[in-house]
SELUM-139145 format. One record per residue (C-alpha): residue number from 1; residue in three letters; z, y, x. Coordinates in nm, 3 decimals. Each point is the difference from the previous one (the first is absolute). Layout:
# SELUM-139145
NUM, ala, Z, Y, X
...
# end
This chain:
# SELUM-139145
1, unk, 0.497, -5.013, -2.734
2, unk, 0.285, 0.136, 0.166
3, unk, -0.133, -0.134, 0.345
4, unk, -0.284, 0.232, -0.031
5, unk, 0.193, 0.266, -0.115
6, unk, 0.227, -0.022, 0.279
7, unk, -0.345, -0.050, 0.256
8, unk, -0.139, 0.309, -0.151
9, unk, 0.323, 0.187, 0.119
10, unk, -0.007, -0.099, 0.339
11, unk, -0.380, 0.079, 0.014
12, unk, 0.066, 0.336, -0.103
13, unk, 0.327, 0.017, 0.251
14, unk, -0.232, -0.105, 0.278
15, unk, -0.240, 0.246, -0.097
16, unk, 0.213, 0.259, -0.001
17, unk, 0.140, -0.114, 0.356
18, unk, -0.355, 0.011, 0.118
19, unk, -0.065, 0.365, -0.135
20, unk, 0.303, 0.095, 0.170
21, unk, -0.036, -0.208, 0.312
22, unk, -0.368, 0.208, 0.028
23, unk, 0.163, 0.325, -0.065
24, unk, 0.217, -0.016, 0.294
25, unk, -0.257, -0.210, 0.235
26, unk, -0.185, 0.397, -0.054
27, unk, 0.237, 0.242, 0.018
28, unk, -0.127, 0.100, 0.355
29, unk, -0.353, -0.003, -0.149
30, unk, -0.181, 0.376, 0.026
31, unk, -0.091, 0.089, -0.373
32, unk, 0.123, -0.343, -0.158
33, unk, 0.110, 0.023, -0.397
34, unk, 0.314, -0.229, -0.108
35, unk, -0.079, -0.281, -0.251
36, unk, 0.225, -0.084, -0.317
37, unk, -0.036, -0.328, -0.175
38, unk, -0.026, 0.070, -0.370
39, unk, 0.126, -0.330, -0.223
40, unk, -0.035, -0.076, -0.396
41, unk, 0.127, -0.255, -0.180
42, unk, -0.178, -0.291, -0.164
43, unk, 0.034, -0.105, -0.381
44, unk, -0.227, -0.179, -0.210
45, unk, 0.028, -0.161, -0.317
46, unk, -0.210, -0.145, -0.298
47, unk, -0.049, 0.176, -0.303
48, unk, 0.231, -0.248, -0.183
49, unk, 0.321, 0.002, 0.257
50, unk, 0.277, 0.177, -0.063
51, unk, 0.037, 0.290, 0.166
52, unk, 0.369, 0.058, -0.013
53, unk, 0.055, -0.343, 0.201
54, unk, -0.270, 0.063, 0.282
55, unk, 0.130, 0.008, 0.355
56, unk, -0.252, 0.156, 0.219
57, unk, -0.197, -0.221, 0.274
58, unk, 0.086, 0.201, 0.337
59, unk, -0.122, 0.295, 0.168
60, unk, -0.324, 0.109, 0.138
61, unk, -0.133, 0.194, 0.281
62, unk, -0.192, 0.303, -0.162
63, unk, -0.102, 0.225, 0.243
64, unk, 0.091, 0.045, 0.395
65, unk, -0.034, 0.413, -0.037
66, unk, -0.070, 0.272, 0.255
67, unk, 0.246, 0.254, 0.035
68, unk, -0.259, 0.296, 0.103
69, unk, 0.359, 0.221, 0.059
70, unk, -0.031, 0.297, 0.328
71, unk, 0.100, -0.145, 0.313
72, unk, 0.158, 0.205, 0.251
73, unk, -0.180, 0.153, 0.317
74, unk, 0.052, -0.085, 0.344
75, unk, -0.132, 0.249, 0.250
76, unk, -0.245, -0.104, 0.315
77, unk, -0.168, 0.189, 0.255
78, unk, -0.370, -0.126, -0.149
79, unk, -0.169, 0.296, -0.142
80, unk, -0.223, -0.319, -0.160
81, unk, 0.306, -0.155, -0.186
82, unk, -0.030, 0.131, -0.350
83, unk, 0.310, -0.022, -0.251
84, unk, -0.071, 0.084, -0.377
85, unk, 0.291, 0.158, -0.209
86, unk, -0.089, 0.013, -0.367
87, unk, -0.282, -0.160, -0.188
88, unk, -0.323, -0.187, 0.152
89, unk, -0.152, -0.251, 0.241
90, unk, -0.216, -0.005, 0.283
91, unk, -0.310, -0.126, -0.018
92, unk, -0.177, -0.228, 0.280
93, unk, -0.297, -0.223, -0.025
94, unk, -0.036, -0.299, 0.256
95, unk, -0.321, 0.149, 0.149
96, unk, -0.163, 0.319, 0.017
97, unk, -0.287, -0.135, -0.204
98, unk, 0.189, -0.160, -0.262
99, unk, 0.151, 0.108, -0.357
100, unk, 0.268, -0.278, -0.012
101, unk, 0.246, 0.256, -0.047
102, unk, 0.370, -0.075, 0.049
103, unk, 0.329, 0.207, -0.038
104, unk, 0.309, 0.062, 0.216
105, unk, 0.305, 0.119, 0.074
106, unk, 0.015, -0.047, 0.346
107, unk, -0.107, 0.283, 0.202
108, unk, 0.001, -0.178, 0.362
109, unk, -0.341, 0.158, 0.118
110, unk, -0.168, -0.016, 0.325
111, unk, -0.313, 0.041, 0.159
112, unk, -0.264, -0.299, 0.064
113, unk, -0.256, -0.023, 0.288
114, unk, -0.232, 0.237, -0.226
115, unk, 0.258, 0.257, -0.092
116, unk, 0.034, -0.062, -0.354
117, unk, 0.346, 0.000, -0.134
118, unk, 0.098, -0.343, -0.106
119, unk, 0.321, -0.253, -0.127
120, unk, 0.142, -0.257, 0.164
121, unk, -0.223, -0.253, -0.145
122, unk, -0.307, 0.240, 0.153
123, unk, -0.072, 0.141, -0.335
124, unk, -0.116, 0.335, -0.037
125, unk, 0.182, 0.303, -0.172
126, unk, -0.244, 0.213, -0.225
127, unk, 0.034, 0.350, -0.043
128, unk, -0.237, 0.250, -0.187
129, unk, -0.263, 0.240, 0.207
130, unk, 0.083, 0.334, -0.006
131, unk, -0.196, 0.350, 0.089
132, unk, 0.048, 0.246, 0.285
133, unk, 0.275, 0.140, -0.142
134, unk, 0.225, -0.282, -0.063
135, unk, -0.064, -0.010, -0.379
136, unk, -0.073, -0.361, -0.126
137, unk, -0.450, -0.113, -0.120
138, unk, 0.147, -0.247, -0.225
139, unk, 0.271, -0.152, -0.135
140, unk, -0.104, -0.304, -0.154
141, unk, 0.062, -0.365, 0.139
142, unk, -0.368, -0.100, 0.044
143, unk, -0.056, 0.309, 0.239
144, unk, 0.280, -0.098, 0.253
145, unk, -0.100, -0.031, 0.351
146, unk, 0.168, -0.171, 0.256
147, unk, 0.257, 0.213, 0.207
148, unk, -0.102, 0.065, 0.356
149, unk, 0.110, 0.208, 0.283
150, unk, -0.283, 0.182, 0.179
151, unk, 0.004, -0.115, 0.384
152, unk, -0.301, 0.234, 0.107
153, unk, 0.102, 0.374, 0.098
154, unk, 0.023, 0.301, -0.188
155, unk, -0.300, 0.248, 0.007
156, unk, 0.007, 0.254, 0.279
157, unk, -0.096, 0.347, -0.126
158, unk, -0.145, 0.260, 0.210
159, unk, 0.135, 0.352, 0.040
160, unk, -0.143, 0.297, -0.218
161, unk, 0.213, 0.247, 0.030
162, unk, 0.316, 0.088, 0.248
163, unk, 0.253, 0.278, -0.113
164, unk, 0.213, 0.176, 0.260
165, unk, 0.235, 0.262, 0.001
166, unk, 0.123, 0.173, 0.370
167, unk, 0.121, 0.298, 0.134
168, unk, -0.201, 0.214, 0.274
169, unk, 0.202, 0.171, 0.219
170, unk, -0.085, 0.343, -0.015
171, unk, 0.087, 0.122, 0.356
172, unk, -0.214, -0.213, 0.150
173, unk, -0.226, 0.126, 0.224
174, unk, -0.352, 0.018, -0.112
175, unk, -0.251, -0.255, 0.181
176, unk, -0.430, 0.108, 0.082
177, unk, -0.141, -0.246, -0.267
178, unk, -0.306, -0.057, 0.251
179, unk, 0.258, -0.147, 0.235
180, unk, 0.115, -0.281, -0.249
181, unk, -0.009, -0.322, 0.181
182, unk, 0.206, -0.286, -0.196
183, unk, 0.039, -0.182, 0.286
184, unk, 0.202, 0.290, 0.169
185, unk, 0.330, 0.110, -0.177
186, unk, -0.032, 0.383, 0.108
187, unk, -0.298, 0.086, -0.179
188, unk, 0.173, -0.032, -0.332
189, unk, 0.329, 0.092, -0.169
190, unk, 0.134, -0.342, -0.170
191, unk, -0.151, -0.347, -0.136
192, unk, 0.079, -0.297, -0.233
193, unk, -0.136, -0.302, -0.076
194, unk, -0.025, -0.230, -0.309
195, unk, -0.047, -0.386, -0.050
196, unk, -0.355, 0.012, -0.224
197, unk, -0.167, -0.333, -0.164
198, unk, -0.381, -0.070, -0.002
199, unk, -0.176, -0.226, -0.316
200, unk, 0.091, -0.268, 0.190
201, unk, 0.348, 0.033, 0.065
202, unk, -0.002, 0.063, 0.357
203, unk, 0.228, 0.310, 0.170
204, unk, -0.111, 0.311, 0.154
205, unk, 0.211, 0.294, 0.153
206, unk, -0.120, 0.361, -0.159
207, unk, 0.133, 0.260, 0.201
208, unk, 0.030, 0.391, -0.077
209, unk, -0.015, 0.254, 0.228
210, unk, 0.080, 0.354, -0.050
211, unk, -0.082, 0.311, 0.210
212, unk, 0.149, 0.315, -0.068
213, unk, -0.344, 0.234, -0.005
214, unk, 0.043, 0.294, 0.295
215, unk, -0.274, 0.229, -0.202
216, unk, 0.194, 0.308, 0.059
217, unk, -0.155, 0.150, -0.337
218, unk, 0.173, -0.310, -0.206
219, unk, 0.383, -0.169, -0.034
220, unk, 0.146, -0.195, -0.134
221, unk, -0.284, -0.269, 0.020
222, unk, -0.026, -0.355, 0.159
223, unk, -0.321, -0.222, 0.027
224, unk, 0.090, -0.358, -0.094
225, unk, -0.245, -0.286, 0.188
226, unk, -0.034, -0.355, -0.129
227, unk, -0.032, -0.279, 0.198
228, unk, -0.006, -0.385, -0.108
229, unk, 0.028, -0.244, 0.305
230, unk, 0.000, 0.282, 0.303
231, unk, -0.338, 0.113, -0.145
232, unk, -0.042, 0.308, -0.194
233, unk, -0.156, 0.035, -0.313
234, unk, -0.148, 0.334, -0.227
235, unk, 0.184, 0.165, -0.257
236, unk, -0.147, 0.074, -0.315
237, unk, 0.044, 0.186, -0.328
238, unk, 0.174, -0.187, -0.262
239, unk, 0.051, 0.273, -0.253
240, unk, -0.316, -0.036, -0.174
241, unk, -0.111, 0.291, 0.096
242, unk, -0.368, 0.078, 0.225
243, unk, 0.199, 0.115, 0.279
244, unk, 0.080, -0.158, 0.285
245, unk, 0.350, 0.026, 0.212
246, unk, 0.032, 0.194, 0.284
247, unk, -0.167, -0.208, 0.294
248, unk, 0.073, 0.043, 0.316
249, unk, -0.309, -0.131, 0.166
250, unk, -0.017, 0.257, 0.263
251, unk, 0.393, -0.050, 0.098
252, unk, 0.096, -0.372, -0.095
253, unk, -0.383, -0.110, 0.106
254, unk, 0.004, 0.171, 0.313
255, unk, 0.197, -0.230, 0.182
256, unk, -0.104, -0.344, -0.221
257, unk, -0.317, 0.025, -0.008
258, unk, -0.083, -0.082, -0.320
259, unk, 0.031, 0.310, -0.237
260, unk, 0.336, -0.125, -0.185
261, unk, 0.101, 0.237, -0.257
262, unk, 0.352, 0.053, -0.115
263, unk, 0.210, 0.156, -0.279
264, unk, 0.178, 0.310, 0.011
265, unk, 0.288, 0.087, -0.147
266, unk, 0.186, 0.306, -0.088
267, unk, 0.358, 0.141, -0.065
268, unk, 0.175, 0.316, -0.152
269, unk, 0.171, 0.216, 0.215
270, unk, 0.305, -0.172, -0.142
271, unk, -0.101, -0.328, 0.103
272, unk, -0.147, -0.163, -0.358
273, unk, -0.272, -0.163, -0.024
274, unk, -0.369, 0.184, -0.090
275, unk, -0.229, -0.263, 0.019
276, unk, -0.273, -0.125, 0.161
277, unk, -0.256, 0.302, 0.121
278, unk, -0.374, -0.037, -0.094
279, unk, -0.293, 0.032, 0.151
280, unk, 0.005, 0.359, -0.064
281, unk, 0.332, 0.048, 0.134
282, unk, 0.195, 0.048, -0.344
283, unk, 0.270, -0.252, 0.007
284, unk, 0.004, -0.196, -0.347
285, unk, 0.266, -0.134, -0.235
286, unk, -0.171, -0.354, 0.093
287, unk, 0.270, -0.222, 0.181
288, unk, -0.237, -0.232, 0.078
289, unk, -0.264, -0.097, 0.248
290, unk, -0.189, -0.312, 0.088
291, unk, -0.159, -0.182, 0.297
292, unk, -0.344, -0.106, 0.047
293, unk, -0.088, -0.355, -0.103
294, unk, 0.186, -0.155, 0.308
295, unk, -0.314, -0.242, 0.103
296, unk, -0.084, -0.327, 0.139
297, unk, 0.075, 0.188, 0.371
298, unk, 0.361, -0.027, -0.120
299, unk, 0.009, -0.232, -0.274
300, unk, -0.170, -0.314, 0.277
301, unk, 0.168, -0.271, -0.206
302, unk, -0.247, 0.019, -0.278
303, unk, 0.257, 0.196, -0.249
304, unk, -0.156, 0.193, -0.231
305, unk, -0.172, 0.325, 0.269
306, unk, -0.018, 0.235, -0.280
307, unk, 0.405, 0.023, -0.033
308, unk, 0.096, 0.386, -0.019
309, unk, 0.373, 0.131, -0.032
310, unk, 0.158, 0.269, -0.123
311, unk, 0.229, 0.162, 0.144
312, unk, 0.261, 0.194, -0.263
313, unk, 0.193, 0.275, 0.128
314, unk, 0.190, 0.087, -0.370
315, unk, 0.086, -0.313, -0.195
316, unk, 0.077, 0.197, -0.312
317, unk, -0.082, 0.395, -0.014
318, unk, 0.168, -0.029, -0.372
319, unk, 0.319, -0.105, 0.120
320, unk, 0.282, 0.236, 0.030
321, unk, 0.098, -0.051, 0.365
322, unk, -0.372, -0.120, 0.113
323, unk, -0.045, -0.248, 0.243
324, unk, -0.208, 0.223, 0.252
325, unk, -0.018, 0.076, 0.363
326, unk, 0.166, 0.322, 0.142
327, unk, 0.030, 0.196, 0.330
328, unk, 0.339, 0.080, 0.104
329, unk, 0.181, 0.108, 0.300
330, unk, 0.103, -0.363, 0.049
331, unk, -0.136, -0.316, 0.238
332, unk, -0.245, -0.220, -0.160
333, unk, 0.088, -0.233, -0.274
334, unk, -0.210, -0.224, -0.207
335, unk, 0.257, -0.094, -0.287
336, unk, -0.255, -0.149, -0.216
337, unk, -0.256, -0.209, 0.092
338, unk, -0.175, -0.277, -0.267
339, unk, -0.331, -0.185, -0.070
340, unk, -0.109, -0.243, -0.258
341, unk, -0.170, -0.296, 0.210
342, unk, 0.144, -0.316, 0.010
343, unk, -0.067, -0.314, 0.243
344, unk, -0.047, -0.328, -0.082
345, unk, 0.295, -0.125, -0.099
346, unk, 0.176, -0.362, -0.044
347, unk, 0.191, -0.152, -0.209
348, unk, 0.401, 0.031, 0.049
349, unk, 0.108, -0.066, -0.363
350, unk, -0.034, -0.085, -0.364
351, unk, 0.251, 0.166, -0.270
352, unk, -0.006, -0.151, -0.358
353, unk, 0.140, 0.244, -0.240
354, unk, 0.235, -0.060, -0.332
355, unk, -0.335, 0.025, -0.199
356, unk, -0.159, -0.271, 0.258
357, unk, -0.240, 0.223, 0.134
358, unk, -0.086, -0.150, 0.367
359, unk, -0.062, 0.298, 0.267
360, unk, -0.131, -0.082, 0.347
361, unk, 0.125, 0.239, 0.244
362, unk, -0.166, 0.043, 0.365
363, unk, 0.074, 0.129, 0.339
364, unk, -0.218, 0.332, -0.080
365, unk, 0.293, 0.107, -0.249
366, unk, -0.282, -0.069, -0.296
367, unk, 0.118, -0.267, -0.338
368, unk, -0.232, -0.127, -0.190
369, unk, 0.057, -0.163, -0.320
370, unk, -0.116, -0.385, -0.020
371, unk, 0.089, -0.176, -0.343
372, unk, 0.258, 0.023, -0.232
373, unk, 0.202, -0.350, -0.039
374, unk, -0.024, -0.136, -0.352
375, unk, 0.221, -0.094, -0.216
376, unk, -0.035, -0.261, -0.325
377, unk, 0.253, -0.036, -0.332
378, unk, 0.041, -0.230, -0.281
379, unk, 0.096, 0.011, -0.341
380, unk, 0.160, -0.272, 0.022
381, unk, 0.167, -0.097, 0.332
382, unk, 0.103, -0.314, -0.040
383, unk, -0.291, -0.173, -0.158
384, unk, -0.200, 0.027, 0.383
385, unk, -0.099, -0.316, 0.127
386, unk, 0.245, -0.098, 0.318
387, unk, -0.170, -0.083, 0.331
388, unk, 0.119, -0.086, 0.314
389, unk, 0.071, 0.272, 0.299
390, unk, 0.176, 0.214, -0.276
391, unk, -0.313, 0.070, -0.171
392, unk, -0.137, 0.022, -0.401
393, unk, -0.264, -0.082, -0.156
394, unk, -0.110, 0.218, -0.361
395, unk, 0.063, -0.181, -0.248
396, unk, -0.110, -0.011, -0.389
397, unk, 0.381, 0.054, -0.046
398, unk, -0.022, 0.193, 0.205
399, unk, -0.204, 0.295, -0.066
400, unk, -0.310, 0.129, 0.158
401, unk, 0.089, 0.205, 0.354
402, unk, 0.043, 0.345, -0.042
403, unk, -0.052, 0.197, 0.335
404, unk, 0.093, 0.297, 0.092
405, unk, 0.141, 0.237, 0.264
406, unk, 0.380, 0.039, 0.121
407, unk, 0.237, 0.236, -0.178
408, unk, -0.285, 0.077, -0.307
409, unk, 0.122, -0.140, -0.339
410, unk, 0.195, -0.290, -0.011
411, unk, -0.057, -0.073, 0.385
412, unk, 0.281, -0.014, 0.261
413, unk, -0.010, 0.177, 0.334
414, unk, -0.103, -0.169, 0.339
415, unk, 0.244, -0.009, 0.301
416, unk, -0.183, -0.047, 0.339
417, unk, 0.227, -0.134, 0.291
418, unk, 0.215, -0.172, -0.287
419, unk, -0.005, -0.434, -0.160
420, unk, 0.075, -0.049, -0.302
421, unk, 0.277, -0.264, -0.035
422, unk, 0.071, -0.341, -0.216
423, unk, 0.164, 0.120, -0.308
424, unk, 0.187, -0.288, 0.008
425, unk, 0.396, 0.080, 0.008
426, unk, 0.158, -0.296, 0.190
427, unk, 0.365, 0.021, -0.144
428, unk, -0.143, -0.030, -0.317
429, unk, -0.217, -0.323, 0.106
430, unk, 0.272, -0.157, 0.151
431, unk, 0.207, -0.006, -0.352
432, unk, -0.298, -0.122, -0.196
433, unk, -0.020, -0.287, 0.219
434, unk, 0.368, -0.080, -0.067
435, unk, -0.090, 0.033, -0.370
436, unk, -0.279, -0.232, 0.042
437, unk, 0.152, -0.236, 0.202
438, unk, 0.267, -0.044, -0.231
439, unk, -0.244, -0.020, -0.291
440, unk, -0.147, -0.266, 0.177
441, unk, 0.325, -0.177, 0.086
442, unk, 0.079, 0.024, -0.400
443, unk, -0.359, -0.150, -0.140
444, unk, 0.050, -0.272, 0.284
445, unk, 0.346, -0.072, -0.127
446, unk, -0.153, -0.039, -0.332
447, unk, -0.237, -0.261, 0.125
448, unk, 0.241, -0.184, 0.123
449, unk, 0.262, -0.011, -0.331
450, unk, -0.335, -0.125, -0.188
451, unk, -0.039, -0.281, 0.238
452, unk, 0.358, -0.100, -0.036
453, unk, -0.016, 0.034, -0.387
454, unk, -0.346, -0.204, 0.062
455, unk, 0.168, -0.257, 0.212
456, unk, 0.338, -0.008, -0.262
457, unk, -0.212, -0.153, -0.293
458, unk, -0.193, -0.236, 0.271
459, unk, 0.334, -0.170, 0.057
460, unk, 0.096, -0.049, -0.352
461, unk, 0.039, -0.385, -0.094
# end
């Protein structure tokens, strides 16, 4: 008996050497957990032995346990490495078709040849779909999608509406509106152009021209023509009102030929802003005006030909330093000058927030929102299933998965551009394998006293 007992020692030692030996074979491996052999001794006896003289029969290997402790971060320069601090798993499933679902620590991601995000083994990370604004559909584990990166271009957006502020300088001398030619600088006072977008994303030049009006029974007043691509286009009323602006069909169409109308716009004798004059020659508290639909004579790329811009003179009348035009005794100045298009833009980078919301961001200076990256608890750790690759399987020990999203609850945050590193503490390791060694080295000098105690008797005559 006291051969096994002894055997049953050094199986245990060797065991222990083993769970050791594993520990430190890992402890450069992303998002590994450290082992610990768990031992219980053996004792048996019939209901009619005395208890009181029983020596126990060895020792037994009872569980090799999971130590699910945090692991300390190690910072990369991979927005798609993904470190979790706290609580949770990943979730991946082999294929994007597929259920199979598995659980990690490991956050190496990457992209494959179809721009999901996957593992090193090619498995890919789930996350849960979210809305326009970022806030999660669903939270639940059987609504995860898999996690990938758009590669087509953000939407272009075409201009509505341009807001500029300037300064007219109000010695100027005043120009013969009939004389206006745009291709000829001295038939108007100033000009400035802005970058505008059609539906389809493609760039145009707007330019403004304004011409200080030489009617000797007004001041103060400036016509302001509109041109998209060298060609002029009409201004209308944007107001809401019946009337139409000032055209100047007899001075601006005079010399294009095509009866272009334009805006006119009027200032205080100290240089504020009015508004924009009427058809009936009252200037208006309307900062606005608008150009005809700009056409398929412009628009030749097949953009959308009814496009139509505003043009916004006064941002905010309501604000207490408005942001309006004026007309002082100073050179031209445009010192605000904005519209709202966008081109088509592509994709320069992905940003995955604490939460593990995943935002695309393209060249057009637009982010979208793409997924949120999920994340999957247990209530009971250490009852998962161990695969290979650093990966779990649920368990009935386990628990049923629990998903939800980072820093909600019980969940821990998510660190982009950080690993997650082997918990395992390699001083410590290093002493438990002198322990077990030594355990071993005791159990095998047992073994060998019973053999000479064995061999002892044999010899007696």
């Amino acid at each position: 008996m006291s051969f096994n007992i002894a055997l049953s020692g050094v199986s245990a030692s060797q065991k222990d050497l083993d769970t050791t030996a594993n520990n430190i074979a890992n402890v450069n491996t992303v998002g590994f957990k450290e082992s610990r052999a768990e031992f219980g001794d053996v004792y048996a006896a019939s209901l009619l032995a005395s208890g009181k003289t029983k020596v126990g029969d060895g020792a037994l290997t009872q569980e090799v346990a999971q130590q699910f402790s945090q692991g300390s971060l190690s910072f990369t320069n991979n927005s798609l490495d993904l470190a979790i601090t706290g609580n949770g798993f990943f979730a991946t499933i082999p294929e994007i078709t597929s259920r199979d679902f598995s659980f990690t620590r490991a956050g190496q991601f990457k992209l494959d040849s179809n721009n999901f995000v996957v593992n090193s083994s090619g498995d890919n990370l789930l996350g849960f779909p979210v809305n326009n604004d970022g806030t999660s559909a669903s939270v639940a584990l059987s609504t995860t999608v898999p996690v990938r990166i758009p590669d087509s271009s953000g939407s272009p957006q075409q201009t509505t509406e341009v807001d500029v502020r300037f300064n007219l300088p109000a010695g100027d001398q005043a120009k013969v509106a009939a004389d206006f030619d745009p291709t000829d600088p001295l038939t108007y006072n100033a000009a400035t152009s802005v970058t505008i977008y059609d539906s389809l994303g493609d760039s145009h030049v707007m330019t403004y021209y304004f011409i200080k009006d030489n009617d000797p029974a007004v001041v103060n007043e400036w016509y302001v023509a509109t041109a998209v691509d060298d060609q002029l286009v009409d201004a209308t009323n944007s107001d809401g009102s019946d009337s139409d602006p000032t055209t100047a069909t007899n001075a601006v169409g005079a010399n294009t030929g095509n009866g272009v109308s334009a805006a006119k716009i009027s200032f205080s004798e100290g240089g504020d802003f009015i508004g924009i004059e009427s058809a009936d020659g009252l200037a208006q508290l309307n900062s606005k005006f608008q150009t005809e639909a700009l056409g398929a004579n412009i628009l030749s790329n097949g953009s959308s030909p009814l496009q139509q811009i505003t043009i916004d003179f006064n941002l905010d009348r309501n604000n207490a330093t408005p942001n309006e035009p004026t007309q002082f005794a100073s050179a031209f100045e445009v010192t605000s000058l904005e519209q709202d298009g966008l081109p088509v833009g592509r994709l320069t980078g992905i940003d995955i927030g604490a939460d593990g919301l995943v935002r695309a961001t393209f060249s057009n200076g637009t982010s979208e929102p793409i997924v949120r990256v999920a994340l999957v608890r247990f209530s009971n750790e250490q009852g998962l299933t161990q695969q290979s690759g650093t990966q779990w399987k649920e368990s009935i020990l386990s628990g049923e998965a629990l998903a939800g999203e980072a820093t909600t609850g019980t969940f821990g945050d998510i660190n982009s551009s950080a690993l997650e590193q082997a918990n395992v503490n390699l001083t410590t390791e290093l002493i438990d394998m002198i322990i077990a060694q030594r355990n071993f080295q005791a159990n095998s000098r047992a073994l060998e006293v019973n053999n000479q105690l064995n061999q002892t008797i044999l010899n007696i005559r």
